[in-house]
C-alpha angles and dihedrals in degrees: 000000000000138000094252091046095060088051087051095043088050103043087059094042085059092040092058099020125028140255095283089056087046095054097050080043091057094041090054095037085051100055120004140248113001143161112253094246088064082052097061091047089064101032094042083211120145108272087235081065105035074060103049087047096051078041098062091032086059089034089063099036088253097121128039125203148207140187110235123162095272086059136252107356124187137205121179122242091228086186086057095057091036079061088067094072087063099045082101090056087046095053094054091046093054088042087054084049108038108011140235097319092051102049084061099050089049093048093058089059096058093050099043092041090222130005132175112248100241084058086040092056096043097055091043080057088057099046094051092046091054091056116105094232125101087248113129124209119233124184098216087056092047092055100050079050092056087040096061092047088065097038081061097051095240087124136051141181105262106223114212103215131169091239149025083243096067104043087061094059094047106089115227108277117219104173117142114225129231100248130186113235097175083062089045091062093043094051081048096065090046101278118135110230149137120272090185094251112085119138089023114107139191130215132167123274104226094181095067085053098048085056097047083046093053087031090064096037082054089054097036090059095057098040077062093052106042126350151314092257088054092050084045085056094044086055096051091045086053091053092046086048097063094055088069109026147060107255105239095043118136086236131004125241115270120293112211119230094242092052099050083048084053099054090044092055096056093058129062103257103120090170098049088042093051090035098040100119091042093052096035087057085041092062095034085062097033100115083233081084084196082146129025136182113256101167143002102216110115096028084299137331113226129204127207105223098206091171094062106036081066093044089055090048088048091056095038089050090053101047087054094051088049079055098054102043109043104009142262090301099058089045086048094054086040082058095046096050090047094051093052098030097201112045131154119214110256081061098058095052083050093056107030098067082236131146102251095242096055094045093055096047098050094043086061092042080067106045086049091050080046089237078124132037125197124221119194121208118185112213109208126228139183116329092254097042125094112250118257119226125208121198112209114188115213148156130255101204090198098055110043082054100058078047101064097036085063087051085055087056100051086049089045093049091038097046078046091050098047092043082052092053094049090054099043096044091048100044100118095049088048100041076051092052093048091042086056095043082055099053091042097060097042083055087058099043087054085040100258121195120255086241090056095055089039087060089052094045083056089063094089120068119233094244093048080051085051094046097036091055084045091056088042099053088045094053095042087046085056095050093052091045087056092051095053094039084052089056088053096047087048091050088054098051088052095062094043082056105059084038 
């Protein structure tokens, strides 16, 4: 836990928090598991509040707990609070899979932390008959919505248990309770009565979407290398992987030929059916190695290398950001010590086709940004003879990754930080913009003239319209930017998983 990653970790907990949850946050973040007495001591907050904080931070999953003999102490779960920043990513997933309904019901859950169904239906209820669409809500509907997001494993039952310990042992429920809809509906009209589900709450399950999240990246990469029918195939193998493995194995267990044909033949890929043997043997020898052979019985047995598909995209990802950062030739050298893994520099001007000049002083760019290490070997010689000492550039994978994913952090707490500024700097012309929306749409509601609402549009000046779609711009262009440089940082700790 770095620095950097404290600033980021407490610039979301006061986004979505306040100031009271950011400072616990900080203290725990600071200096580990405590009791919450000690916390008071540092914070010099009232101990009421100290409480209602701890309790919001347990509430959302963002703090874990444990008896010891000094009492409950608590540390906070700082990847936890680093997922926030993909709950976005997460509702649109769940509305691709499960459609409109469902992204608001899952949405609910994130803001409530965790919510019994029957409450989770019936606010869901609320939020669709307030659009202004001619949508109706409908309870059954609602229900089959709430039942295939735990079918899909989007929600789970959320235990209550004394200790961390403990929560770890327990495994994911996905039992679907008995509810009452005829009560739903009641309650719904203002009656206070049992659904059948009190005391059983739902939370998200984040590692299904972690694996959704790792299982596209996965297909994506190989739609870029090679084709949409063999990203159709690396989704099917990943299908078929998880009927045999653990999901977060290295490799799955082996996938037999026939049932990788079957498969093929129940979806609408008349190219991929009629080409299999020739793609599966394309991505077995693409240097990406994300499946390998590992027996012919069968017509062939297949495995799905998850630790290294994520050790290539590590190394393709660096070599982009090398790239970027300092241009093609860099990234050229970057390839050329990988590829050798131990090189000393003569040799490198030698391979990479560069001047001289500019090879060494790039070389040693990247060894003072650590994208490259040195490690020195003296050869010895004859006794009298002075030792000779050799220099061999390489690269240190690990590393370079932790590296970089601090560099994710200081992006993601700087792009925060400006969004914040603009904001801030432009409240007066927003709050204006928002003052006049609303009176807009109350004069249409009463049947306002157009020259009524014209009058209202001419409150703002040209120039404030012209500042105000700048600001805008700016704020939408920095949302975009955190949630690419949060694809990079998951990738990356990806990669810093399986390794």
């Amino acid at each position: 836990m770095s620095l950097i990653c404290g600033k980021l970790c407490s610039c979301i907990l006061y986004e979505h928090f306040g100031h009271i949850v950011q400072t616990v946050g900080d203290d725990l973040f600071k200096y580990g598991t405590k009791p919450y007495s000690l916390i008071r001591h540092t914070t010099h907050l009232p101990l009421s509040k100290i409480k209602e904080a701890l309790c919001v931070l347990i509430k959302y999953d963002l703090v874990t707990h444990r008896q010891t003999e000094r009492g409950m102490e608590y540390s906070l779960a700082y990847e936890k609070v680093l997922m926030i920043l993909r709950y976005p990513r997460y509702m649109f997933f769940v509305k691709t899979v499960c459609g409109d309904q469902a992204e608001m019901m899952f949405e609910e859950v994130l803001k409530h932390g965790y919510i019994s169904a029957s409450e989770l239906i019936i606010k869901t209820y609320g939020r669709i008959e307030e659009l202004p669409s001619n949508v109706q809500p409908s309870v059954v509907v609602l229900h089959e919505k709430f039942e295939l997001l735990v079918k899909n494993q989007f929600l789970m039952r959320s235990l209550y248990c004394e200790t961390t310990e403990e929560i770890a042992k327990e495994k994911p429920d996905f039992r679907i309770p008995d509810l009452n809809l005829a009560a739903i509906t009641q309650r719904l009209g203002g009656d206070n009565v049992d659904a059948g589900d009190s005391k059983m709450y739902w939370k998200a399950n984040f590692d299904r979407f972690s694996q959704d999240l790792r299982d596209q990246i996965i297909v994506s990469a190989m739609r870029n290398r090679l084709d949409e029918n063999a990203a159709e195939l690396m989704r099917q193998l990943l299908f078929l992987m998880y009927l045999r493995t653990a999901s977060w194995a290295d490799t799955s267990n082996p996938i037999p030929l026939s049932e990788i044909k079957d498969v093929i033949r129940k979806i609408n890929y008349p190219v991929l059916t009629q080409y299999l043997d020739q793609y599966l043997r394309l991505i077995e020898e693409d240097t990406s190695h994300f499946l390998k052979r590992v027996g012919d019985s069968g017509g062939g047995q297949y495995s799905v290398n998850m630790m290294e598909a994520f050790k290539q995209l590590a190394w393709t990802t660096l070599e982009n950001i090398v790239m970027e950062r300092f241009g093609t030739k860099a990234a050229r050298i970057f390839r050329l010590v990988r590829d050798r893994k131990y090189i000393e520099q003569e040799r490198i001007q030698q391979l990479a086709m560069i001047p001289a000049k500019e090879a060494k002083y790039l070389t040693y760019t990247l060894l003072q940004e650590n994208y490259l290490q040195v490690q020195e070997i003296k050869k010895p010689g004859v006794s009298t003879a002075p030792m000779k000492t050799f220099f061999l550039f390489h690269i240190d994978l690990n590393m370079v990754v932790r590296m970089e994913v601090e560099h994710c952090y200081q992006a993601l707490y700087n792009t925060m930080q400006r969004r914040e500024y603009e904001v801030t700097s432009n409240k007066r012309m927003i709050d204006k913009q928002l003052r006049m929306q609303t009176l807009t749409s109350n004069l249409k509601e009463h049947g306002a003239t157009e020259e009524q609402l014209a009058e209202i549009a001419e409150l703002m000046t040209p120039s404030e319209k012209q500042q105000l779609e700048k600001v805008q711009n700016t704020i939408k262009k920095l949302g975009v930017t955190e949630l690419q440089i949060d694809d990079t940082l998951f990738l990356l700790t990806m990669y810093l998983r399986y390794h």
